[in-house]
C-alpha positions in Angstrom: -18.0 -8.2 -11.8 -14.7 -10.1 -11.6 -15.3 -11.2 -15.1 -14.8 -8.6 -16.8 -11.2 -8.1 -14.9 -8.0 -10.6 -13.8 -6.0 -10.3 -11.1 -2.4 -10.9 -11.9 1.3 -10.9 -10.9 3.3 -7.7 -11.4 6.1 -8.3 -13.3 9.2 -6.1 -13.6 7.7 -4.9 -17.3 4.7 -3.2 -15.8 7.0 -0.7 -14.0 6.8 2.3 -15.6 2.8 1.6 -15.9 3.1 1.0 -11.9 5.1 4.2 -11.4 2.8 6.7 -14.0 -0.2 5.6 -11.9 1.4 6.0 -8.5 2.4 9.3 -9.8 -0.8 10.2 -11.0 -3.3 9.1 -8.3 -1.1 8.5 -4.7 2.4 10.8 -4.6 5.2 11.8 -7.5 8.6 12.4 -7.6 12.0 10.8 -7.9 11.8 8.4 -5.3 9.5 6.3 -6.8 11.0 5.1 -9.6 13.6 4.2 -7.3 11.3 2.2 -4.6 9.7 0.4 -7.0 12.9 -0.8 -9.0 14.2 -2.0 -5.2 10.3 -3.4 -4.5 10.1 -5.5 -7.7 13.2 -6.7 -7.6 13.1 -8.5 -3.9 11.6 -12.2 -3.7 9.4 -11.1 -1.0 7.6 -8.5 -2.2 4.0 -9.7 -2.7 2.4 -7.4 -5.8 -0.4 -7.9 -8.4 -1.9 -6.1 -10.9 -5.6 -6.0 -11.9 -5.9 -5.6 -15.7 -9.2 -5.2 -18.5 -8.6 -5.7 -21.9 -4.5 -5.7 -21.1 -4.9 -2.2 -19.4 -3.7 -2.0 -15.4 -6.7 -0.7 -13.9 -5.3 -1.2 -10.2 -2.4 -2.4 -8.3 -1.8 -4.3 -4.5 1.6 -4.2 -3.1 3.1 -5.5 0.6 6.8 -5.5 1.4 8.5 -7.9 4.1 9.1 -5.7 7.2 7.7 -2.9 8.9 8.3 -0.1 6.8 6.5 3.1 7.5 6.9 6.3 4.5 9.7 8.8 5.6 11.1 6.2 8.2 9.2 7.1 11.7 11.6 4.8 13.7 10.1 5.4 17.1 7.0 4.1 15.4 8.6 1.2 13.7 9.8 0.1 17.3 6.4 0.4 18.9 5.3 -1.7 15.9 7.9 -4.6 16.5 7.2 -4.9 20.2 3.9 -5.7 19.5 4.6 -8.0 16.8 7.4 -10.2 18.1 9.4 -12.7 16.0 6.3 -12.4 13.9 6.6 -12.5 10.4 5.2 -8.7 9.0 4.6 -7.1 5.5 3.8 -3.5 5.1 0.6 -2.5 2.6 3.0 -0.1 0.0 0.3 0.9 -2.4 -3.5 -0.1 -3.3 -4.9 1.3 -6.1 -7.9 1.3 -8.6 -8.5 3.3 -11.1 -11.5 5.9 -10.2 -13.8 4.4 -13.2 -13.5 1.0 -11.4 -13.5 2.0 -7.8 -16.5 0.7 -5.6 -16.6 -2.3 -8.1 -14.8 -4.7 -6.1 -11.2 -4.8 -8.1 -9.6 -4.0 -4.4 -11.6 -7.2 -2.6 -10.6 -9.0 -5.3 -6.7 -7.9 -5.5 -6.1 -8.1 -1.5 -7.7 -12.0 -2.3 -5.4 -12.7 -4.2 -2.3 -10.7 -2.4 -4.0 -12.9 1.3 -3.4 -16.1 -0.4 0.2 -15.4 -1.3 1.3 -13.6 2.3 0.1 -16.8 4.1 1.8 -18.8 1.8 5.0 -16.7 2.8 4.4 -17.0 6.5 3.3 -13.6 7.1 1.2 -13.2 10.3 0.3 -9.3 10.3 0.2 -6.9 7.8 0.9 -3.2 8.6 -1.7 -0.5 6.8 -0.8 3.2 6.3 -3.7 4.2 5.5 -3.8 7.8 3.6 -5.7 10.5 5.4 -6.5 14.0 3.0 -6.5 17.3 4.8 -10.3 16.7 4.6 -10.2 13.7 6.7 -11.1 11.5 3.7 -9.3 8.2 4.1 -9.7 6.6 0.0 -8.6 2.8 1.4 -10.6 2.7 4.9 -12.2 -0.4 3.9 -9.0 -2.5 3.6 -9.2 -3.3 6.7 -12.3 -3.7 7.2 -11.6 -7.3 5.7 -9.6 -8.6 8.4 -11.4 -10.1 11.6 -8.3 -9.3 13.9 -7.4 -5.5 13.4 -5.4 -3.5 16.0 -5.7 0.0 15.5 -2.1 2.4 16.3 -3.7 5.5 15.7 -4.2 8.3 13.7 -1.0 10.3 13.2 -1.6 13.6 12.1 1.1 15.5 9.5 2.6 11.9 8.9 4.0 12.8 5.6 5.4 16.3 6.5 9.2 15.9 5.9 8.2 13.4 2.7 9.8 15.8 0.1 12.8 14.9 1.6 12.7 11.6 0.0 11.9 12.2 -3.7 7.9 12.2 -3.1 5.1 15.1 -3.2 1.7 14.4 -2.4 -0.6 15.3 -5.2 -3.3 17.6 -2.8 -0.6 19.5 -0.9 2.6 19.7 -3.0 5.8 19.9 -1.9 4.6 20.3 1.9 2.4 17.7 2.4 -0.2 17.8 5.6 -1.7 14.7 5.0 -2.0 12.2 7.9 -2.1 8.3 8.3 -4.0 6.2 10.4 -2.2 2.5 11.1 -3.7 -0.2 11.2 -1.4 -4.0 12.2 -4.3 -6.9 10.5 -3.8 -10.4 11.4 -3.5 -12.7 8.6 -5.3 -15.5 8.7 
């Protein structure tokens, strides 16, 4: 299967293909033209693009820190004490296209996105992992990939107050009731 698709480096031209696709299939809104002008443009983001036939069928991309959607500092602490000194990137967005989901573009992006965050020293790698009202969760097998996984929890109503910072969840709107369940992976 990975044949008939390459796994690439996002560059700074594939933003407003990176930001029509978020829109369409994760959240919209005016932050995320934003984020991902700040995200492409720092060294240490880690992001690739999985393309057929030059179109960008799905997207991997981890910034430095611990960086949780709308903030949740109390969460971000919790986070650090169990990390350390350690060297942490946050999962910001996975995505494949729905005609080439289940055909392993994701295994073979977060591959490619491993290689690069041991290169940079990372040891952990925060997931939010995107929970529908329905309990669906579209990326549970991320995870799933790493031997070492700790598992913070599922947090109900994570995104509730996200309208506040330019995003809207394409399910709920405005008021988003969508929850995430965090995950800190071990990178090795």
């Amino acid at each position: 299967m990975k044949g008939e698709f390459a796994i690439r480096p996002m560059a700074w031209s594939d933003l407003n293909e990176l930001v029509r696709l978020h829109g369409r299939y994760l959240n919209y809104g005016d932050g995320i033209q934003s984020h991902f002008e700040e995200t492409l443009a720092d060294p240490d983001t880690v992001a690739v693009k999985c393309v057929r036939n030059g179109e960008m069928i799905g997207l991997d991309i981890y910034t430095r820190g611990i960086r949780l959607s709308g903030g949740h500092p109390e969460l971000c602490a919790a986070i650090a004490a169990i990390t350390g000194e350690a060297t942490v990137y946050t999962g910001d967005a996975l995505l494949v296209v729905p005609a080439w989901r289940r055909r392993g573009v994701d295994a073979a992006m977060l591959e490619t996105c491993r290689e690069t965050l041991r290169r940079k020293g990372a040891s952990y790698v925060l997931y939010e992992l995107w929970v529908h009202p329905d309990g669906r969760v579209p990326a549970h097998h991320t995870v799933e990939r790493y031997e070492r996984v700790i598992d913070l929890g599922l947090h109900r109503d994570f995104y509730v107050d996200f309208d506040h910072y330019g995003y809207f969840c394409p399910i709920c709107g405005e008021k988003c009731r969508c929850g995430a369940h965090l995950y800190l992976c071990h990178v090795s």
